[in-house]
Each structure stands twice: as C-alpha cells, then as structure tokens.
C-alpha positions in Angstrom: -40.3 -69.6 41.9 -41.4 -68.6 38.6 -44.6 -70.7 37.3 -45.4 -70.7 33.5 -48.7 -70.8 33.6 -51.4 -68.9 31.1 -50.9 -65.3 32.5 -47.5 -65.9 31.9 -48.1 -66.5 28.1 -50.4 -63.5 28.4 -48.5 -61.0 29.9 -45.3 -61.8 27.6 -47.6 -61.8 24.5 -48.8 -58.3 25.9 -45.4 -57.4 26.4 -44.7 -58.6 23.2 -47.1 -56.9 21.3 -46.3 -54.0 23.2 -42.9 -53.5 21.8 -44.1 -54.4 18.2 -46.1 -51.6 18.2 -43.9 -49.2 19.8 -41.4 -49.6 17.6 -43.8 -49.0 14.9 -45.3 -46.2 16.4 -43.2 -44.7 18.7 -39.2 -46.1 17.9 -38.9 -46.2 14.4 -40.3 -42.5 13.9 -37.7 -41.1 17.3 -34.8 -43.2 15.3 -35.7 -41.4 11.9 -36.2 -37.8 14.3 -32.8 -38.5 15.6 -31.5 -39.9 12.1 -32.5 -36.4 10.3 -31.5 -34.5 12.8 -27.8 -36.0 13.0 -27.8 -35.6 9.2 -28.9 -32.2 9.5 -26.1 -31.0 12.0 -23.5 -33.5 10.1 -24.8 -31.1 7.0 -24.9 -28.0 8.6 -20.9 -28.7 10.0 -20.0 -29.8 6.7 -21.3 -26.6 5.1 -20.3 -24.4 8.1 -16.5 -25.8 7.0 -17.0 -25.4 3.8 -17.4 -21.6 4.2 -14.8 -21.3 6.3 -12.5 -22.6 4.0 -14.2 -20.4 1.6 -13.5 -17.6 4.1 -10.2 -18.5 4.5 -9.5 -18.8 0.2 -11.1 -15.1 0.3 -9.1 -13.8 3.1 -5.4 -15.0 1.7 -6.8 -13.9 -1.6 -7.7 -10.3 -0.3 -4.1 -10.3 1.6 -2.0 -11.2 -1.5 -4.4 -8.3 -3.4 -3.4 -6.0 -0.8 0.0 -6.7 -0.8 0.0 -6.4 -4.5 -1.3 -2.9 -4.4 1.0 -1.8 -1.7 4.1 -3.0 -3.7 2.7 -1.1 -6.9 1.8 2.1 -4.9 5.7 1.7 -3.5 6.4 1.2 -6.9 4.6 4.7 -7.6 6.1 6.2 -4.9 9.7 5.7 -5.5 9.4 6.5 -9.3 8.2 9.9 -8.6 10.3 10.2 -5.8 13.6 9.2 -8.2 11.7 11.7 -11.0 11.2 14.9 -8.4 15.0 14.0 -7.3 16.1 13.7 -10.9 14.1 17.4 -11.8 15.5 18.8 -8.9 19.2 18.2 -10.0 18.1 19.2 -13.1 16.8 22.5 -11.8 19.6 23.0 -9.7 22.3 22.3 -12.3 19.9 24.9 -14.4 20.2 27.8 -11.7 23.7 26.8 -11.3 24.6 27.3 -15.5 22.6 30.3 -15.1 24.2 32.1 -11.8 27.6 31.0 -13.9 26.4 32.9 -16.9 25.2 36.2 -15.1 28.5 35.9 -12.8 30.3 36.0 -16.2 28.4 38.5 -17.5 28.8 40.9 -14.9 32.9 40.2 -14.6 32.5 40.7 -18.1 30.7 43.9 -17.8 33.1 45.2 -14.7 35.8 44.7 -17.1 34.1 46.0 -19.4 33.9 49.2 -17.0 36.5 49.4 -15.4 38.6 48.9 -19.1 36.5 52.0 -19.8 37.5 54.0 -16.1 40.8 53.4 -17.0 40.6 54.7 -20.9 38.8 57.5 -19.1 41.2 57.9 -16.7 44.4 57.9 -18.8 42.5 61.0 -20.8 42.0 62.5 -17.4 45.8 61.7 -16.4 47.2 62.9 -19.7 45.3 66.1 -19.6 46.5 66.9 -16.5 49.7 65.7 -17.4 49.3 68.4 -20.1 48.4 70.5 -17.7 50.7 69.9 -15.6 53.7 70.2 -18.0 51.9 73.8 -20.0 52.3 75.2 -16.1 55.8 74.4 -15.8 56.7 75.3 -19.2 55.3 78.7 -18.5 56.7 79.0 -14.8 
C-alpha cells in the first residue's frame, strides 16, 4: 500500500518543482518554437495563395489580352483581305474596259480597212470593168 510518509512529500515536491521549471525552461520556449513555426507555415500558405490567385488574375488577364489581339489581327486580316478582293475586281473590271476598248478599236480599224479594200477594190473592179468593156467595144 501506498504510505505518506516524508519521502513521499519529498519526491512529489521534487516532482513538483521539476515540472515548474521545465515548463519554464524547457515547455514554454518548445510551445513558442512550435507557436512560430505554425504561424510561419500558416503565413507562408497564406502568401503561397495569395500568389496563386495573383497567378491566376495574371493568367485570365494575359488570355483575354491574347484573345484581344487575335480578334484585332483577324480584324486586320479580313480588311485587307476584303481590300485586295475589292482591288482585284477593280483591276479586273479595268483590264476588262480596256480589252473592250482595244477590241473596239481594232473592229473599228478592220472596218476601217476593209471599208478602204473595198473602195480600193471597186476602183480595181471598175477599171477592169473599163477594161473589160474598151476590149469588147474594140473586138
């Protein structure tokens, strides 16, 4: 059985005293070590989300950027697209006018010819004509 006698007082005084001064010397400071160092990580996650987010903010930022300028250079694209179609017609009704104007000119210019073949050939028929008739008048 357990006796209560003056070692008893002793050794629980000891015991006593024991923990008083571990927990001054040896608990207190572990708890503030392990205190810091949960504040530090709880910090350091904090911060770590923070520039995440950050990341994140940056990243939808540079996407809607991007997309911006690959609208405006579609943008680009199909203007001078429309404008080389638009200078192309242009060109072509161009050539077109002009291959109607030399085509006219050179019908005109065959007529023209041929209007003076056939002057040149009714001279040609009426002196043989001529000819024809002086050699049977004077047969």
């Amino acid at each position: 059985m357990l006796e209560f006698n003056k070692w008893f007082f002793v050794l629980l005084f000891n015991f006593l005293f024991l923990i008083f001064v571990l927990n001054i010397l040896l608990f207190k400071p572990l708890m503030r070590l392990f205190e810091e160092r949960k504040e530090g990580i709880e910090g350091s996650l904090k911060k770590a989300k923070e520039l995440n987010a950050k990341k994140e903010e940056l990243m939808n930022q540079l996407n809607r950027e991007l997309l911006e300028a690959n609208r405006k250079a579609k943008e680009i694209i199909d203007k001078y697209t429309q404008e080389g179609k638009e200078k192309q017609a242009e060109l072509l009704r161009e050539a077109e006018k002009e291959a109607q104007n030399i085509l006219l000119k050179t019908r005109q210019e065959i007529a023209s010819q041929a209007e003076v073949a056939r002057k040149a050939l009714r001279e040609e028929i009426e002196k043989i004509s001529d000819e024809i008739v002086n050699k049977l008048v004077q047969v």
